[in-house]
N, C-alpha and C positions, 0 to 999 in steps of 0.2 A: 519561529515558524515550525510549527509541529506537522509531522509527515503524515500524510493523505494515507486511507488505512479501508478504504471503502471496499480494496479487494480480500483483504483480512475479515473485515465487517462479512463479507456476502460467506467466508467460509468457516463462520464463528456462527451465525445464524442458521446455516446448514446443520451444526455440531447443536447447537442448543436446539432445535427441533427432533432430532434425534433422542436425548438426555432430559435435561433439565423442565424444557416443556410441556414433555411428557405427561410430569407430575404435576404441575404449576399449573399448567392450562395457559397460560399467559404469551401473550407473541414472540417469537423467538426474533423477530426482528426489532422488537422496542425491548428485548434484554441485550439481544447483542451490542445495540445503540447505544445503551448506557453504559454496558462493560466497556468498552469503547472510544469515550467520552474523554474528549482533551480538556472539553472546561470542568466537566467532574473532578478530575485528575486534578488540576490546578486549586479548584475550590478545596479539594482536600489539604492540598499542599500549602494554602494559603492560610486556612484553619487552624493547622502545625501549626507554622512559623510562628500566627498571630496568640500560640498559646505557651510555647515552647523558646519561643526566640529563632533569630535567624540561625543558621546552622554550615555558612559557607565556610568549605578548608576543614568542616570536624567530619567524623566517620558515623555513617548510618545503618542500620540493616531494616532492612523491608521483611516481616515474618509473612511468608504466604501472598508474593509480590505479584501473582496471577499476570496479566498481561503486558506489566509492564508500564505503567505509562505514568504513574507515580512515582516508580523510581529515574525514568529518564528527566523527569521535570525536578526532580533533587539533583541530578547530576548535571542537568542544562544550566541549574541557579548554583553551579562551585558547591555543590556538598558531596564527599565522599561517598558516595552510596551504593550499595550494595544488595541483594535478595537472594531467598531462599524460594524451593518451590519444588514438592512433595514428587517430581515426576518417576518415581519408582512404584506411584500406584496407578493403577491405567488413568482411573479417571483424571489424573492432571497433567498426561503426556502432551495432550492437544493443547493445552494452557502453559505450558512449559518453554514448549518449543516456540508458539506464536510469542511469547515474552520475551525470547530472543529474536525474534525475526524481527520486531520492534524496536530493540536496543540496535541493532545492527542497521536498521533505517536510518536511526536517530544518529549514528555514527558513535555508538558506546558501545563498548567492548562485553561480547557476549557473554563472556566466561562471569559479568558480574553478578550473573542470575545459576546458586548453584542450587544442583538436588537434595534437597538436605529437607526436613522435618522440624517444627519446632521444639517439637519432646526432645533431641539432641541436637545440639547447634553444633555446627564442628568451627569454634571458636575459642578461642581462650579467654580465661575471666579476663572482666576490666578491659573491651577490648572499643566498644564504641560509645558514643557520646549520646543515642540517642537508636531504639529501639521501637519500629514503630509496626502497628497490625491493623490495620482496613477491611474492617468485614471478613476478618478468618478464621477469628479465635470461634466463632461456633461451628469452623469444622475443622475444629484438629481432632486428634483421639484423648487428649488429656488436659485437659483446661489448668490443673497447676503443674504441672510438669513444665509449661509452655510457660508458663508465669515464670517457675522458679529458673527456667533457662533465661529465661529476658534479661532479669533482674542478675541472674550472675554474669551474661558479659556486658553487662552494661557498665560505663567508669560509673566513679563514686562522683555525686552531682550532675549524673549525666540523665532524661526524659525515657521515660517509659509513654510511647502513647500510643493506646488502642480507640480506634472504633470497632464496636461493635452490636449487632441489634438484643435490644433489652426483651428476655422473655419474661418480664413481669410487666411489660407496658400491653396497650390496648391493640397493637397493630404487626400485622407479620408480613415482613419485606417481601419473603421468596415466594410463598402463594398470595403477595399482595391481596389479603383481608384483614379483618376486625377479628383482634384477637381477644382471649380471657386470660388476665395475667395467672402467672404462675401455673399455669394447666402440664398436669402429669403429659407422659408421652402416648399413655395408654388411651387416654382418652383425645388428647391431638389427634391424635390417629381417626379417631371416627369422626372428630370436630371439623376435619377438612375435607370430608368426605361428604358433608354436608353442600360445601360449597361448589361439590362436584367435579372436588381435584382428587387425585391419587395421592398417598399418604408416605409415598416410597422416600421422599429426600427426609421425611422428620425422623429415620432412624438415624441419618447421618449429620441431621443437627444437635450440637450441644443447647443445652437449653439457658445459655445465660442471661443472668440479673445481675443488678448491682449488688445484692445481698449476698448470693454467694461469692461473688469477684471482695468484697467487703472482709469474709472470711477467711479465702484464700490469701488475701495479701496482708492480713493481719500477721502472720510470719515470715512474711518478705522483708529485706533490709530496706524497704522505700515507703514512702509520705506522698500520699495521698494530695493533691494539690484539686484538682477537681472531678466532675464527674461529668461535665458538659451540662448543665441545668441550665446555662444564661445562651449557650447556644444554639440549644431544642427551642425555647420560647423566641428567640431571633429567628430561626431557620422555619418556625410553622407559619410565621406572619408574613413569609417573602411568597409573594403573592406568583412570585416566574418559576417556583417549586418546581422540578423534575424530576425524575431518576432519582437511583438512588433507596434506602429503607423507607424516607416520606413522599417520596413523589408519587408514589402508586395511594399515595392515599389525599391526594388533593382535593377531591373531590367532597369527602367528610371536612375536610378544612376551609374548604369554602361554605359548607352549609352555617359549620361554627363561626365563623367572618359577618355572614351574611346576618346572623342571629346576636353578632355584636358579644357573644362571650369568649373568642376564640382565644385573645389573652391570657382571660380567668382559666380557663381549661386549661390550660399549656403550663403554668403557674400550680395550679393543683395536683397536676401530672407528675410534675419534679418535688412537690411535695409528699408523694406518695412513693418517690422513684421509679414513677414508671415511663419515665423521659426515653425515649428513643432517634437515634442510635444511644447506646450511651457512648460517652468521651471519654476518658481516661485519662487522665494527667499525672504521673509519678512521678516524683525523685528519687533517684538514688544515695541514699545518705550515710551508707556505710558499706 
């Protein structure tokens, strides 16, 4: 039984009305809902395991563990776990703190949410079995720095797995619209202006694809196992869609249903890699 969070909720949607939806235009009470979200949390959780293996008794780290609730459902199921969470920059003191106040619910010891960066881990090599990032790697300040920190404390044999939303697909999570893959910044910037949102969080996102992530880990000691393609076209056909990078786009996914191509789409999407979120699956092998 996961702890009631509804008075959390009311001052997370106060915080995102403030910030975030500023930009977005989007209800601060259906983001906060989802950041929020015990069954999200779980579905994630559930996702892992069914890619990675179970993980009970081995040591985890959460890069960018924002509210928490991820890692308490690793620590509720016997997995070591552990998180980092940037709150030496303002913007993630409020996300820091409610991340403990969370664990401290859940009765898990607060200290296991530390202020740390993924550009430096303060870990030593070789140290967990399994390294995981949820929607963060497009807002760290360095996308291989972050890689090549993963990848060294991770053991040898031990999972690399990120989600995160693909900027060469058709659709963009945080101002929940229809995107143009691969589009400069310069030009996002008046692309979302269009849609009569403000442009101010796209200087704060990294722009990842699988192509570049392809690049960067081509000098990583780790092997590539998947990129999530059989769980994008599983995940657009679940018709109870919510939250989340596709749930704001249900709507386009009903029209594709409706029109009886939605498979095909979905199928030529990861042929093209523009599968989103993308998954990440690594080994560690040396």
């Amino acid at each position: 039984m996961y702890s009631n969070l509804s008075d959390i909720e009311k001052k997370l949607t106060a915080h995102v009305s403030k910030t975030l939806a500023l930009y977005t235009k989007r209800s601060p009470r259906e983001t906060a809902s989802a950041l929020l979200s015990w069954k999200r949390a779980q579905d994630l959780y559930d996702e892992m395991v069914s890619s990675i293996g179970p993980l009970k008794g081995k040591r985890l780290l959460e890069i960018g563990c924002g509210y928490g609730l991820f890692l308490t459902i690793c620590l509720n199921n016997g997995v070591k776990a552990e998180g980092i969470e940037p709150a030496s920059q303002e913007f993630y003191k409020f996300t820091f703190n409610i991340g403990k106040e969370i664990l401290k619910r859940s009765r898990h010891s607060k200290r296991l949410i530390k202020n740390s960066c993924g550009e430096k881990l303060p870990y030593k090599n070789s140290t967990f079995n399994a390294v995981v990032s949820l929607y963060t790697l497009e807002h760290v300040q360095n996308v291989e720095k972050v890689l090549s920190e993963c990848s060294r404390v991770l053991k040898k044999g031990g999972y690399l797995y990120i989600v995160v939303p693909n900027y060469g697909s058709f659709w963009e999570g945080h101002y929940g619209i229809p995107w143009i893959p691969y589009l400069p910044k310069s030009m996002a910037r008046l692309y979302v202006r269009l849609y009569g949102k403000l442009p101010n969080a796209i200087d704060e996102l990294q722009f990842v694809n699988q192509i570049t992530l392809e690049k960067i880990l081509k000098s990583k000691p780790v092997k590539v196992k998947t990129w999530g393609a059989a769980s994008f076209v599983k995940q657009v056909q679940d018709t109870s869609l919510s939250g989340g990078t596709l749930g704001s786009a249900k709507r386009i996914l009903d029209i594709l249903r409706y029109l009886g191509i939605l498979k095909f789409t979905a199928h030529m999407a990861c042929f093209v890699k523009a599968q989103t979120p993308i998954i990440l699956v690594a080994e560690k092998v040396s």
